[in-house]
C-alpha positions, 0 to 999 in steps of 0.5 A: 700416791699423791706426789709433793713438790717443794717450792720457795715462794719468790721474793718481795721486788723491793727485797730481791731488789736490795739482794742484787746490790748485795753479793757475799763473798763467803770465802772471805777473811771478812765477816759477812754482817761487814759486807752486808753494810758495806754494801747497803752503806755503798748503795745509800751514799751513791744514791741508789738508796733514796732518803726514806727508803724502808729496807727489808726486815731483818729476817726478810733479809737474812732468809733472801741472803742466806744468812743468820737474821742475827748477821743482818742484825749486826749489819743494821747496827752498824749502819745505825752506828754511822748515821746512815739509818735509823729505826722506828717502831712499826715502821721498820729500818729507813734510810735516814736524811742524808746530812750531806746534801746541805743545799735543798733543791729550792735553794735561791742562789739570787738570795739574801746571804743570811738564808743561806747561812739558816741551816734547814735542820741540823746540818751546816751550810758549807758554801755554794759549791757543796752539792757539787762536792756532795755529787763528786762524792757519790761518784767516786764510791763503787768498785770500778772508780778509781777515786783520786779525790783523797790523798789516801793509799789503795787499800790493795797495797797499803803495808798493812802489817807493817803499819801495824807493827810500827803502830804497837812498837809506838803505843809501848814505847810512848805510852800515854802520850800517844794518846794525847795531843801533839804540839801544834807546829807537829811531832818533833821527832817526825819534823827532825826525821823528815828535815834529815830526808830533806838534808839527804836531797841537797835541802839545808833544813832543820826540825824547827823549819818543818811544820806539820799541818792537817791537810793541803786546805790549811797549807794554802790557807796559811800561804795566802794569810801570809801572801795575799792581800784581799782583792788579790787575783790567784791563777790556779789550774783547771780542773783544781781542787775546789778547796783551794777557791774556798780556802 
């Protein structure tokens, strides 16, 4: 009696490789094709995924993960989406050009100012100081770094229903103006809630001293319009926000 034996053929390095960056959680609220992307898009912005990398194929990937070809499918829309990969015929899906990294590695500090003002394809220069900006980006993704880069709530605590609730009372009750633009000195409602806060703690203020701004760059920027002279010297801390230099 011939006996059979079943095996599964090993995986392709490069696909076994890409499965390691990826571990699902199958009893989690969220979808698997999410967690796919969230880990391919983790792995291109930390660099693990280089420029040009070619990842696996669809069914490559869903046979090495277990899953759906139609969920890794839906996973590599999503990054497409976003501008992290693309796909070519014949070719496969490929990690695209990082449109991040705006200084290129031959980059002449010594230089005429106008070549570094010539964009080398689409991208837009920022200033001297953007691949640094770029690495302290890459460094502060993955799940053991505590990012205190961005003035964001974790996620972990963030009062999600609550928000929710306040946000859908909001668009019923503004209806299509919250959908439009605000006046530019802030909503007048939150400059008159946040001047009755202030009031509460001894500081004598009304709606019309608050001004609402889009982030701390326009607020020193604002500051030192209004302050500074050129060729004044500012004292900042070290380490200090690289955005205020720049501003």
């Amino acid at each position: 009696m011939r006996q059979h034996t079943s095996h599964h053929e090993p995986l392709p390095l490069f696909t076994a490789s890409i499965c390691s960056l990826i571990q699902l959680d199958r009893s989690s609220d969220n979808p698997l094709y999410q967690q796919i992307c969230d880990k391919i898009r983790e792995a291109i912005l930390s660099g693990q995924l280089a420029e040009g990398t070619r990842l696996p194929t669809e069914r490559a990937l869903a046979s090495a993960l277990g899953v759906n070809r139609t969920t890794v499918m839906n996973a590599y829309n999503e990054l497409a989406s976003d501008g992290l990969v693309e796909g070519h015929v014949g070719r496969g899906t490929l990690v695209k050009r990082n449109q991040f990294n705006y200084l290129d590695d031959d980059y002449d500090a010594d230089g005429p100012s106008w070549l570094f003002g010539l964009p080398t394809s689409e991208r837009e220069i920022l200033g001297p100081d953007a691949r640094l900006l770029s690495e302290l980006a890459s460094a502060s993704i993955g799940d053991d770094v505590i990012s205190l880069a961005a003035g964001t709530p974790a996620a972990d605590v963030l009062p999600a229903e609550m928000l929710n609730t306040i946000f859908a009372d909001s668009l019923v009750r503004s209806r299509q103006n919250a959908l439009g633009y605000c006046p530019v000195e802030g909503l007048l409602s939150l400059r008159r809630g946040i001047a009755a806060r202030m009031r509460k703690h001894g500081v004598a203020v009304d709606a019309q001293n608050i001004l609402i701004l889009s982030g701390s760059t326009q607020g020193i920027g604002l500051v030192g319009r209004f302050m500074l002279n050129p060729g004044d010297e500012v004292v900042v801390e070290v380490p200090t926000y690289l955005g205020a230099i720049q501003t």
